[in-house]
C-alpha positions as CSV (number, residue, x, y, z in Angstrom):
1,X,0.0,0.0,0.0
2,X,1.2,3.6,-0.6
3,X,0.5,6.2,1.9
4,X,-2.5,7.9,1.5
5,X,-4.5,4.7,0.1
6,X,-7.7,3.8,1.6
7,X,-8.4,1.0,3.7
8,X,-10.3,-1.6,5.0
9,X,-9.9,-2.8,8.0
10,X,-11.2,-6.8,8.8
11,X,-11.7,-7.9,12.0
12,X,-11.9,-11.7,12.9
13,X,-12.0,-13.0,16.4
14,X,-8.8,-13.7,16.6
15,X,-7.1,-11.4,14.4
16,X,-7.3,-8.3,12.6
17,X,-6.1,-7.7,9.1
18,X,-5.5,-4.5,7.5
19,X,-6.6,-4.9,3.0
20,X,-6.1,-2.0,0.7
21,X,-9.7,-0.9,-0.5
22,X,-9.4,-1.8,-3.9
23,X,-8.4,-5.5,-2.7
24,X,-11.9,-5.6,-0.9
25,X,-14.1,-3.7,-3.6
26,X,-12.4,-6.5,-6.3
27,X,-13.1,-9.2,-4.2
28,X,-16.6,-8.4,-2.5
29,X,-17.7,-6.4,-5.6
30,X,-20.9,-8.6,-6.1
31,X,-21.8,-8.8,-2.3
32,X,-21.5,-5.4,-2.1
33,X,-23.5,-4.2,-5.1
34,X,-26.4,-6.8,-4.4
35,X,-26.9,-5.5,-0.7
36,X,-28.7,-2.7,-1.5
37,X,-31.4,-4.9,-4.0
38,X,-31.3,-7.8,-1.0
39,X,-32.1,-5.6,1.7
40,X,-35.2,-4.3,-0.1
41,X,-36.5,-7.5,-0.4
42,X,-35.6,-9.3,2.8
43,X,-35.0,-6.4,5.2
44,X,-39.1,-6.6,6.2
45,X,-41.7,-7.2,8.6
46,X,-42.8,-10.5,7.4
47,X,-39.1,-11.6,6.6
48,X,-38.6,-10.7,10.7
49,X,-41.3,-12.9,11.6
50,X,-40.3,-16.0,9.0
51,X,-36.9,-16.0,10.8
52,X,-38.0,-15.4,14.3
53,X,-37.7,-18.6,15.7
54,X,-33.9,-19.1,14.6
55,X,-33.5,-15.6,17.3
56,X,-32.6,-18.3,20.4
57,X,-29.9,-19.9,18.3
58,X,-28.4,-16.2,17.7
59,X,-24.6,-16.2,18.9
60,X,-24.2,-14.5,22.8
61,X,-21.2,-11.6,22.3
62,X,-19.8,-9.2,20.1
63,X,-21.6,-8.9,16.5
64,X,-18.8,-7.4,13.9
65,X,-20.0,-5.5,10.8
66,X,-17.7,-4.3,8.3
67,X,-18.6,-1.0,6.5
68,X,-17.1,-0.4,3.3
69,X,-17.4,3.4,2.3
């Protein structure tokens, strides 16, 4: 990386890794760009209440979101 660059920082349970944006972008490009169209359709009400028994089996601790800008 060259000074100046953007970038993303991952962070794992046990580890955190430091990725130069354009790494991320070219690897999670179609992740990225389809979260916006995904969260239309599955970010709901009824999509809440499909998946609301699965909420006991959710992980106890820290969650970790990534945000790319």
């Amino acid at each position: 990386m060259k000074e100046h660059d953007q970038a993303a920082i991952l962070v794992y349970d046990d580890n955190i890794e430091v990725r130069p944006l354009e790494y991320i972008k070219e690897k999670l490009g179609c992740a990225v760009a389809s979260q916006d169209s995904l969260t239309k359709i599955w970010d709901t009400p009824e999509e809440d209440e499909a998946w609301e028994h699965l909420q006991k089996y959710k992980k106890c601790g820290h969650s970790h979101q990534i945000n790319i800008l």
